[in-house]
Each structure stands twice: as structure tokens, then as C-alpha cells.
N, C-alpha and C positions, 0 to 999 in steps of 0.2 A: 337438284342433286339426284343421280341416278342410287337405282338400289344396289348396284353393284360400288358404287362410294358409300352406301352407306353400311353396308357389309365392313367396308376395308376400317371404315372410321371405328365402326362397334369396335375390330381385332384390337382396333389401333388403344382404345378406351381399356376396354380389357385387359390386355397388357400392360399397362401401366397402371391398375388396380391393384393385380396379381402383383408387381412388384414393388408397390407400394406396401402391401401387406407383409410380404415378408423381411423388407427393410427394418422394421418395427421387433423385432426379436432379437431380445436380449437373455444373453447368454451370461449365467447366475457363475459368480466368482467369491467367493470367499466364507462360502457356507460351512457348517463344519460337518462332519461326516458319520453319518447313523453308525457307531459303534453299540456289536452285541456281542451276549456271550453264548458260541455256540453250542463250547463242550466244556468240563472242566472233568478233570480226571486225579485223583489221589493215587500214589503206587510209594511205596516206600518213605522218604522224609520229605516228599517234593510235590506238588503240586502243577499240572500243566492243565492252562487257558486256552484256549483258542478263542478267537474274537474273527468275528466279521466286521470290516470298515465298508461302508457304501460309501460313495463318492456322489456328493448330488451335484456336484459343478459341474458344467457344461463342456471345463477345460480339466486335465489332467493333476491331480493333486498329489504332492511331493513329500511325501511326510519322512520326516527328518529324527522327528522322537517322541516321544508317548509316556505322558505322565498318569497313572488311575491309580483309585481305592476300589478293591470290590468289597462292599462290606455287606455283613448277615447278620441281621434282626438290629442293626444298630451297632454292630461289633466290628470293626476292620477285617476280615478275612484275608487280605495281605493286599500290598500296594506294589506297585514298580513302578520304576522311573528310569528310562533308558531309551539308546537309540531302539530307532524302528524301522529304518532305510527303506520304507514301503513306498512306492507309485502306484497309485489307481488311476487306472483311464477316466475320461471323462463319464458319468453316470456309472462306471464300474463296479463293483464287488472284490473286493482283496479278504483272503480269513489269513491270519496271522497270528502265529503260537509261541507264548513265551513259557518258560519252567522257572517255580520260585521254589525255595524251600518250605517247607511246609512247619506251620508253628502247632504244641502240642493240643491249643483251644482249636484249632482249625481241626484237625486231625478229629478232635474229638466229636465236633458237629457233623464235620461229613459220616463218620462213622454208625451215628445215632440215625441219619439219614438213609444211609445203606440201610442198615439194618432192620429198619420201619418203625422207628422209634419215633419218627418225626415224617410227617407224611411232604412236609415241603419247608423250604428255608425262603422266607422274603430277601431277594436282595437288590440292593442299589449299585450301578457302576457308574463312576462319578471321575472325569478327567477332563485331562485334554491334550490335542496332536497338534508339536510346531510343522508347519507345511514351510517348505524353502521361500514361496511369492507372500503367502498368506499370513504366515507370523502363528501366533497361536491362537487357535481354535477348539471351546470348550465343549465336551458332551456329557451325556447323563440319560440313565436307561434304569428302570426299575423292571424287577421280574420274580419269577420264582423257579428256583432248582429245585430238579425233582431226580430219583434216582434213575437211571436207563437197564429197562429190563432186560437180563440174560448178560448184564455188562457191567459184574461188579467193582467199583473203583470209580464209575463212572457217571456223571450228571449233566443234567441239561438244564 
């Protein structure tokens, strides 16, 4: 065998390592989707979330509605259950804003929090998103709100 066959044989070896290696990756489907909470804002009797969904599938995630409790120190701070008509690309990022009414124990906590009466609130965000392929998909995120400076009404 000449070196110049045996040049051609290594490409030939090579190539079919290379895609052998990639035939092997699989592409993650039905995971459910890092929900967070970005902002939460109090103005009058209402209260408005904004949440971040990460998309960790490989393929595009259709979410159809969105059931969650945000709750503080163990107390409900308010739930919603309703559509969500969101898509996220595959690996994407969606923030998505809902407005609830605001109850008078909510009111009061964030208030104390503004204020500095309370330097942070422990909380849990505990649900889950029907996806159209996927069906239902549970999440759950623990944090702590804290007030945002020079932006009163406002929490992170």
C-alpha cells in the first residue's frame, strides 16, 4: 500500500468517526421550563409579575397555559391560572407579564418591604405550563424579593 492510499484510507476512517459522533446526539424534549420571577411591581389594587420561561428543549415549546402560587413566608401571595399563548424557541428565553388584583395581606407585606420594615421576603414559585406536544410540565423556583432602588412599587 502506497502512502498516498494510505492518506486516502486515514480521510476515509476520519470521516466516518466524525459522523459517527454526531449521529449520537439527542435532542432533549419534554423538559419543563426554568420559570422565574423577574420583577413584581404593586401600583394601586393590582399587582403585575413578570416571569422569565427558559426553554431547555432542543425543539420549540408551545405553551398553551400556566397554572402558579407565588407565595411569601408560607402565605399565598396570589395564584393565577389561565391561558399563556407563549412559544419559545428551542434553548430560548420568553419574559411574560401577567396583572392580578392585589389582596389587602399582599398589599400589606409588600408595603412593609418598601418601606424597610422588612429587609427581604422568602419566596416560593410553584406551578406548572400545558405545552400543545408536551402535556403538562411542573416548575418551582425559591428566592428572595428584595425592594429595587430609586423604583418605589417595585421588587425583584
Amino acid at each position: 500500500m502506497t502512502c498516498k492510499n494510505i492518506s486516502i484510507l486515514a480521510l476515509i476512517l476520519t470521516a466516518l468517526l466524525l459522523t459517527t459522533a454526531c449521529g449520537g446526539t439527542k435532542v432533549v424534549r419534554g423538559a419543563a421550563p426554568l420559570v422565574r420571577m423577574n420583577e413584581l411591581s404593586h401600583t394601586g389594587n393590582s399587582i403585575s409579575l413578570q416571569l422569565s420561561m427558559r426553554n431547555l428543549n432542543g425543539v420549540e415549546l408551545d405553551i398553551q397555559s400556566i397554572d402558579f402560587n407565588l407565595s411569601v413566608e408560607d402565605d399565598e401571595l396570589f395564584a393565577y391560572k389561565g391561558p399563556a399563548d407563549t412559544n419559545i424557541t428551542a434553548n430560548g428565553i420568553e419574559s411574560w407579564t401577567i396583572e392580578v388584583e392585589e389582596s389587602p395581606s399582599s398589599k400589606q407585606l409588600l408595603d412593609k418591604l418598601q418601606a424597610g420594615d422588612i429587609k427581604s421576603l422568602p419566596y416560593s414559585l410553584e406551578g406548572s405550563v400545558t405545552a400543545a406536544e408536551e402535556g403538562k410540565l411542573h416548575f418551582s423556583h425559591e428566592g428572595h424579593i428584595y425592594p429595587v432602588p430609586g423604583r418605589p412599587g417595585h421588587f425583584r
